[in-house]
C-alpha positions as CSV (number, residue, x, y, z in Angstrom):
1,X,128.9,144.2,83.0
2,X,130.1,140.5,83.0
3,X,128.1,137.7,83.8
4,X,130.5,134.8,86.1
5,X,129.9,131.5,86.9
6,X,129.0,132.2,90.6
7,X,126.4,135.2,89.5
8,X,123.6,135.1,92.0
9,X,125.9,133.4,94.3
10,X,126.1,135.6,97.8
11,X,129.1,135.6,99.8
12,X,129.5,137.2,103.4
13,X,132.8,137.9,103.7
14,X,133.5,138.3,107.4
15,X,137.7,137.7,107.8
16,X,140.8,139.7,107.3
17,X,144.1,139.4,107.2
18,X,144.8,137.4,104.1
19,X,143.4,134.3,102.5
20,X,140.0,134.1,103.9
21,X,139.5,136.9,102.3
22,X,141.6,136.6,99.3
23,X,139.2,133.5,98.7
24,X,136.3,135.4,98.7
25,X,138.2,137.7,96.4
26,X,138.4,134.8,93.9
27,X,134.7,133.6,94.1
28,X,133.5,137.6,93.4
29,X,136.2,137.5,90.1
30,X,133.8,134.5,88.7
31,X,130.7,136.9,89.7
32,X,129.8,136.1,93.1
33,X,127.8,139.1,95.4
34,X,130.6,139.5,97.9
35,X,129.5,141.4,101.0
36,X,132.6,142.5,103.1
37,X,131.6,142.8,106.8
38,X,133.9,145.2,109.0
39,X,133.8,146.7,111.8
40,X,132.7,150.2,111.9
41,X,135.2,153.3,112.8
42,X,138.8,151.8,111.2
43,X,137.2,148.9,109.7
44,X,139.1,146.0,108.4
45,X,142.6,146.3,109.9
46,X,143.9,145.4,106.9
47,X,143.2,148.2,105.5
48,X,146.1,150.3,107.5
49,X,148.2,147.4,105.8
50,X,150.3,149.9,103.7
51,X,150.8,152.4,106.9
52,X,153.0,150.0,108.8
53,X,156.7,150.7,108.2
54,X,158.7,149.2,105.5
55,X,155.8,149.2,103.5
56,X,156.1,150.8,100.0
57,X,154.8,154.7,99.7
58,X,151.5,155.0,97.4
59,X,148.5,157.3,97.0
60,X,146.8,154.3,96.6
61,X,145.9,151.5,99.5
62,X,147.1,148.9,96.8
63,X,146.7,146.2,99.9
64,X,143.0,147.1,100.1
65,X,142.4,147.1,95.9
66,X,143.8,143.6,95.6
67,X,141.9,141.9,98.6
68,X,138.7,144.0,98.5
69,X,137.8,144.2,94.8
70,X,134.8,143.8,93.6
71,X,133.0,143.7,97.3
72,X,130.8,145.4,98.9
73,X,130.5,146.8,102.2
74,X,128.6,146.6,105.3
75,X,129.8,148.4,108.6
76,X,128.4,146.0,111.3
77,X,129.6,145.6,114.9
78,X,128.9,142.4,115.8
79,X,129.9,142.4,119.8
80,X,126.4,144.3,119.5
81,X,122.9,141.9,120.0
82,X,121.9,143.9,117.1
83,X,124.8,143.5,114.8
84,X,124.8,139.9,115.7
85,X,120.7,139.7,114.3
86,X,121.4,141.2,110.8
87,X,124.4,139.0,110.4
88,X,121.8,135.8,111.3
89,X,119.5,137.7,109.2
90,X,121.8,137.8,106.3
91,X,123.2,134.5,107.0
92,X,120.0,132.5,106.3
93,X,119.8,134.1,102.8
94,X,123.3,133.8,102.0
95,X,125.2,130.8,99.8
96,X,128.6,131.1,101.8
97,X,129.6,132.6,104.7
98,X,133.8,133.0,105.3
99,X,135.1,133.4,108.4
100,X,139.1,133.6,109.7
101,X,137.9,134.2,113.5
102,X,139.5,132.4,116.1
103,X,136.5,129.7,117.5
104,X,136.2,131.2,120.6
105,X,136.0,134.7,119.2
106,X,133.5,133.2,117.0
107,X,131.7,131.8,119.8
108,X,131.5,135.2,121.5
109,X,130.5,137.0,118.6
110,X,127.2,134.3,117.8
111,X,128.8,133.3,114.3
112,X,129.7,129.4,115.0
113,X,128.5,127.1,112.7
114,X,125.7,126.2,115.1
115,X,125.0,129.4,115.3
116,X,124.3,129.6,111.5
117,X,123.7,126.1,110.1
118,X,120.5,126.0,111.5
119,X,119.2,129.7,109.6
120,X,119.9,128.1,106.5
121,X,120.5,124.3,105.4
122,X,122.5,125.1,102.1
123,X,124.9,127.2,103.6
124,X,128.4,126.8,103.6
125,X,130.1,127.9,106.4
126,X,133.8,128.1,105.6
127,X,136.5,128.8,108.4
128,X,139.8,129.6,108.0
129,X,142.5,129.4,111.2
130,X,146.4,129.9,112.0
131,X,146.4,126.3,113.7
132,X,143.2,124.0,113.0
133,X,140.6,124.4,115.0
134,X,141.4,121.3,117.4
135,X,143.8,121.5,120.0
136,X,145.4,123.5,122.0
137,X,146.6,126.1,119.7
138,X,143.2,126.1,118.1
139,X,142.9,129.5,119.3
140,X,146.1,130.6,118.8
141,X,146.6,133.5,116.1
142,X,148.6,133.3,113.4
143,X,150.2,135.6,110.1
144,X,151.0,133.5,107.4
145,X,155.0,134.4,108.3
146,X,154.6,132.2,111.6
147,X,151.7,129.7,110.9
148,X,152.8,128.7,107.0
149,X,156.1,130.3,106.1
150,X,158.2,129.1,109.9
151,X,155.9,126.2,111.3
152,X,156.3,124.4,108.4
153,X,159.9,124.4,108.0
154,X,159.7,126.2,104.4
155,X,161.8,128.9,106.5
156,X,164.6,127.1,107.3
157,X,164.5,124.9,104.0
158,X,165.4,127.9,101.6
159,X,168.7,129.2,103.5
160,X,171.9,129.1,101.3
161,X,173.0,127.1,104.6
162,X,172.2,126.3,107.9
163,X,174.8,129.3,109.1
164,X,172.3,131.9,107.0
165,X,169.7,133.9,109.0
166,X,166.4,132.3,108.1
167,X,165.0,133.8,104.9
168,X,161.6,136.4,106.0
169,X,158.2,135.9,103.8
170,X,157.1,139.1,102.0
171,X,153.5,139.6,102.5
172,X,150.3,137.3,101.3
173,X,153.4,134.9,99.9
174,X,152.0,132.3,101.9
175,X,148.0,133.6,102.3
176,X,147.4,133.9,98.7
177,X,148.2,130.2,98.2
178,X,146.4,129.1,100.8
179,X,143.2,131.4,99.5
180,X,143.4,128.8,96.4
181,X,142.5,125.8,98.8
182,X,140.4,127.6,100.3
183,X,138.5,128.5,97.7
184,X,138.8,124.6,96.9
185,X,137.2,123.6,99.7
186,X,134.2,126.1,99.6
187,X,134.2,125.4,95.3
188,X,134.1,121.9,97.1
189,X,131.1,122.1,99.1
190,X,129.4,123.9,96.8
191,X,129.5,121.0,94.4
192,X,128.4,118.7,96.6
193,X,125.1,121.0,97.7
194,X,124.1,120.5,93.8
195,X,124.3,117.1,94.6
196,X,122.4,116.9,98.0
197,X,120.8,120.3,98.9
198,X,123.1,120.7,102.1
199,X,125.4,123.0,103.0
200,X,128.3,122.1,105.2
201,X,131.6,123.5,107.1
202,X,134.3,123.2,105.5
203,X,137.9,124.4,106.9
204,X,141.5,124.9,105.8
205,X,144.2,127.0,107.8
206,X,147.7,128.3,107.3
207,X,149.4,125.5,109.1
208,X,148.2,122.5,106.7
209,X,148.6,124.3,103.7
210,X,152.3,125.3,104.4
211,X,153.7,121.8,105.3
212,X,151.6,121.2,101.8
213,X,154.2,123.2,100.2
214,X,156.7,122.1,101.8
215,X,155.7,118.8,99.6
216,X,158.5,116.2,99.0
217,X,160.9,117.2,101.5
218,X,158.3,116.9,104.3
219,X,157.2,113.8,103.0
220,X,161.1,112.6,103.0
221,X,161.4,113.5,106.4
222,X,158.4,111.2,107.8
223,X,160.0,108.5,105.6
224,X,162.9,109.2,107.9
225,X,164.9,109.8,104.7
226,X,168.9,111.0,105.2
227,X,169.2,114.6,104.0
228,X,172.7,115.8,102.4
229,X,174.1,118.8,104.0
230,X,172.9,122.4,103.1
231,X,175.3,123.7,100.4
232,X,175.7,127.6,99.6
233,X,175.5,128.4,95.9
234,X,179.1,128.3,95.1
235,X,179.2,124.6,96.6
236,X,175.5,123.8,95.1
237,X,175.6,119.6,94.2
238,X,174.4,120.2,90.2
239,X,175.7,123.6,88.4
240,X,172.8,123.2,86.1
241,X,170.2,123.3,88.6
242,X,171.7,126.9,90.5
243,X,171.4,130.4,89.4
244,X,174.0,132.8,88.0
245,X,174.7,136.3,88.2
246,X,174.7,138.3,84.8
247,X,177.2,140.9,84.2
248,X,174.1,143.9,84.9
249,X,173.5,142.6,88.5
250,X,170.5,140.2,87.4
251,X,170.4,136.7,88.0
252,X,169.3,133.7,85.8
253,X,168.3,130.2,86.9
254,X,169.1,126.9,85.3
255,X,166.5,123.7,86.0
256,X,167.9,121.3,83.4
257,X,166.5,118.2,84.7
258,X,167.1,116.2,81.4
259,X,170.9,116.8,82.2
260,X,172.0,113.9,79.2
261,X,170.2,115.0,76.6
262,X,170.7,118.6,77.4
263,X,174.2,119.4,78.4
264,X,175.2,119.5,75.0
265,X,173.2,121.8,74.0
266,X,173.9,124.4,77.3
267,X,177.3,124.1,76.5
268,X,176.8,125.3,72.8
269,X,174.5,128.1,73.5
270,X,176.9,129.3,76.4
271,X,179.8,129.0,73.4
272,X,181.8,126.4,75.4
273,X,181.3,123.3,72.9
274,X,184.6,122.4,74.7
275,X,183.2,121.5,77.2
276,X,181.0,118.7,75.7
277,X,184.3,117.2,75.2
278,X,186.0,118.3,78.7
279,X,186.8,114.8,80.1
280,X,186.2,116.2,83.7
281,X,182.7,116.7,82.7
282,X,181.9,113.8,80.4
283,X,179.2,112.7,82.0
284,X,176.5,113.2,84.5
285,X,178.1,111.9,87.2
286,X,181.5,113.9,86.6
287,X,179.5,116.8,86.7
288,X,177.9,116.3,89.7
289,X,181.1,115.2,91.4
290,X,182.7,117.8,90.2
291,X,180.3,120.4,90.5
292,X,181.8,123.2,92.4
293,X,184.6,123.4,89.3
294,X,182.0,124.1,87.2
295,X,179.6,126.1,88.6
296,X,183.2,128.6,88.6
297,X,183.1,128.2,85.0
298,X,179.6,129.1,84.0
299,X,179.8,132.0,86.7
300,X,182.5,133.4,84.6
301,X,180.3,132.8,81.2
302,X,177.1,134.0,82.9
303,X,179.3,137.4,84.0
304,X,180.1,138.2,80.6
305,X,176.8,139.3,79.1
306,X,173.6,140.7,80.4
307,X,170.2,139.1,81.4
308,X,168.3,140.4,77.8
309,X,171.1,138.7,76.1
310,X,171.0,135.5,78.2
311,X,166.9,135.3,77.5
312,X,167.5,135.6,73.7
313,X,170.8,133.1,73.8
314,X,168.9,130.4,75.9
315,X,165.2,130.6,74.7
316,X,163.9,128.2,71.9
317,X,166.3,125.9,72.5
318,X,164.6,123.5,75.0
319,X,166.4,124.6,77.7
320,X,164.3,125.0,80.9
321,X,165.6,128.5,83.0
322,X,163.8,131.4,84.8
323,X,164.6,134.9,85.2
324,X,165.0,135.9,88.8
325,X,162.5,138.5,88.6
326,X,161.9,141.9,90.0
327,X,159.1,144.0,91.0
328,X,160.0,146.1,88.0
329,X,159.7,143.9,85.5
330,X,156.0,143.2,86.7
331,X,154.4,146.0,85.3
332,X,155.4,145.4,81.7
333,X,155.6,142.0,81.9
334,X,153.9,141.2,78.0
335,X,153.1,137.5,78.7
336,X,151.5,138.5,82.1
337,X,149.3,140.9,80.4
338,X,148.7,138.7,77.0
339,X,147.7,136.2,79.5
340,X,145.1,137.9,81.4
341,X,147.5,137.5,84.5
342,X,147.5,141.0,84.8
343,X,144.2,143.0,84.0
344,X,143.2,146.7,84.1
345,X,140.2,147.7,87.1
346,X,136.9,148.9,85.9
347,X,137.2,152.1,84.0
348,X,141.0,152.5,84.7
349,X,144.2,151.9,83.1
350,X,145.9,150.8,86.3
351,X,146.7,146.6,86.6
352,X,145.9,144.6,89.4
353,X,146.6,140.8,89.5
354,X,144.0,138.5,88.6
355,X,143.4,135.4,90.4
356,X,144.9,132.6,88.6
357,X,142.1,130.3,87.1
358,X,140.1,130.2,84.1
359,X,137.2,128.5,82.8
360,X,137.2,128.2,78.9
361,X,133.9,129.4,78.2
362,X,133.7,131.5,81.4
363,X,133.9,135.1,81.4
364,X,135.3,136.7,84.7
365,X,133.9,140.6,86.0
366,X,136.2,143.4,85.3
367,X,137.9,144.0,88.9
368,X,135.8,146.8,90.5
369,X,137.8,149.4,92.7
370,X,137.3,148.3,96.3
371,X,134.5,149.8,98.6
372,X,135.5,152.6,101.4
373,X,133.9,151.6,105.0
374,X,130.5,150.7,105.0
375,X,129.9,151.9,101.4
376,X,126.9,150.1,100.5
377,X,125.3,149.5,104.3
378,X,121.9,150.7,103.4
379,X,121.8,149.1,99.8
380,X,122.8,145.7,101.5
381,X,120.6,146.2,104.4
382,X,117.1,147.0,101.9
383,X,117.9,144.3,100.0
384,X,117.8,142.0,103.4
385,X,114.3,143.1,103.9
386,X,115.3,146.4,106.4
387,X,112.8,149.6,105.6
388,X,114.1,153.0,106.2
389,X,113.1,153.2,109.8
390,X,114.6,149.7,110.8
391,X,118.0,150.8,109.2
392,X,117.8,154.0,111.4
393,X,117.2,152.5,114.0
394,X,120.4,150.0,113.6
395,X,122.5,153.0,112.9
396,X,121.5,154.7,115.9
397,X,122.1,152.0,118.1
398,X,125.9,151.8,116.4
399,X,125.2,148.3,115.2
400,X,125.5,149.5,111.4
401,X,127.7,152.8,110.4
């Protein structure tokens, strides 16, 4: 089995519900010893992710084998004094410790930072929240759909127009970002340990990180910048900057940015050289003014052939344009899988998706199927220092299953 950077590196894994996790996720791909603590019973609630309607019909919890790889788990309760001891007990022996509790939930349970700073000096305690933990919605739960996707105004931002019901995320589309900065911040701390020998808390939560994406027109905003209305496609301000429906039902979008230099050569590879020479569209500014005339056009050119044939007419020629994808397409994607960006599990043919950084050098674990609930209590519990009879003695107390 593969070595990672982080082998030797142990990870307590006590969050659900997306990017905490989905961090910790990331840190075990690089080799970390990811311990997933979960309740015992129905553990994570995230498993039953798949069961809630809507949700796509599988044999296999595919929510579960992309969040949980590689982990594994320990059924602890910790509203129980002695579920709340082995955590501490683990805790002082561990290199990170993830949480996505509210604080006072933390509090209650005896997993604050001052609960656990004091075990161990170099640990890093990292929290994740809806809200930030000041305030008064510091305590205030959160999905990434309400705290990322709708708080920060991403929502509204990608409706054709402000008559459009707002646009719903699909889910993780704003955790699994967020479990990238996450990881930052913990990759962070851990840096900065080499340097001093201290651990620290470090934070990030769904709120921050989606007015993050919503990047530059956030930023115009506080700048108290003037916005131009909301046009639907048809009406879009640049026709080279919109998508276009294909004549099989699949849509293609245009981002030529370098308009000059490359409207000459759209124009050729769409077999319309006449319009290089079309004095209503001579130059950038024409075309922008006059943008709704030819955003008809190329939605009559664009109708005339198929996606496949579009891809091979547009490629190679500098022209920068993106397939609206599908789900379909992911599976035999050939640059996603020549590029490691899909990758088969352990022993299996079947893909899952690989978090997306490399390390040249680096090797990363083959994903390992994820662990059913409380797999691997007694294995995590010997290695703690628990003999037999103390482990019995947890488990008939309920505090491990």
């Amino acid at each position: 089995m593969e070595k990672g950077i982080f082998d030797g590196l142990k990870v307590l894994d006590c969050a659900s519900f997306i990017a905490a996790p989905a961090a910790a996720t990331v840190l075990s791909d690089f080799g970390a010893d990811v311990i997933k603590i979960e309740p015992p019973g129905s553990g994570d609630p995230y498993r039953n992710l798949p069961s809630l309607p809507g949700y796509p019909a599988s044999e296999h919890n595919f929510a579960w084998m992309l969040e949980a790889r590689n982990k594994r788990s320990l059924a602890l309760d910790l509203s129980k004094p002695e579920g709340q001891a082995v955590l501490h007990k683990l805790a002082a022996q561990a290199d990170v410790f993830i949480t996505n509790y509210p604080p006072a939930v933390r509090a209650r349970l005896g997993i604050t930072y001052d609960h656990l700073a004091p075990r161990n000096e170099r640990l890093i305690y990292a929290s994740f929240t809806g809200y930030g933990e000041k305030g008064e919605e510091a305590n205030k739960p959160g999905f990434d759909s309400n705290a990322y996707w709708a708080r920060s105004g991403l929502m509204d931002l990608v409706r054709a127009d402000t008559n459009t019901t707002p646009a719903r995320s699909v889910a993780g589309m704003g955790d699994h970002p967020c479990a990238m900065a996450f990881y930052g911040a913990i990759v962070t701390a851990l840096y900065r340990r080499e340097r001093t020998g201290k651990g620290a808390h470090v934070a990030s939560n769904l709120m921050a990180n989606g007015i993050w994406a919503a990047s530059v027109l956030a930023q115009a905003r506080l700048c108290g910048a003037k916005f131009a209305e909301r046009r639907p496609r048809e009406r879009a301000l640049n026709a080279v900057t919109n998508h276009y429906k294909c004549r099989d039902g699949r849509w293609i979008i245009l981002s030529l940015l370098s308009e000059e230099r490359q409207w000459p050569t759209l124009a050729r590879c769409l077999d319309r050289e006449d319009l290089i020479s079309d004095e209503r569209f001579a130059t950038k500014a024409d075309r922008h003014a006059r943008s709704v005339e030819l955003i008809r056009i190329f939605d009559e050119v664009f109708a005339t052939r198929d996606l496949a044939d579009w891809r091979r007419i547009l490629d190679g020629n500098g022209l920068v344009f993106g397939v609206v994808g599908i789900l379909d397409d992911i599976p035999t994607d050939q640059q996603m899988i020549d590029n490691e960006v899909l990758v088969p599990f352990e022993n299996d043919t079947m893909l899952t998706i690989n978090s997306p950084i490399w390390v040249d050098g680096a090797s990363k674990v083959r994903p390992r199927k994820p662990p059913a609930i409380g797999e691997h209590s007694d294995e995590i519990l010997r290695s703690a220092g628990y003999d037999s009879a103390s482990i019995q003695k947890l488990r008939a107390s309920g505090a491990v299953a």
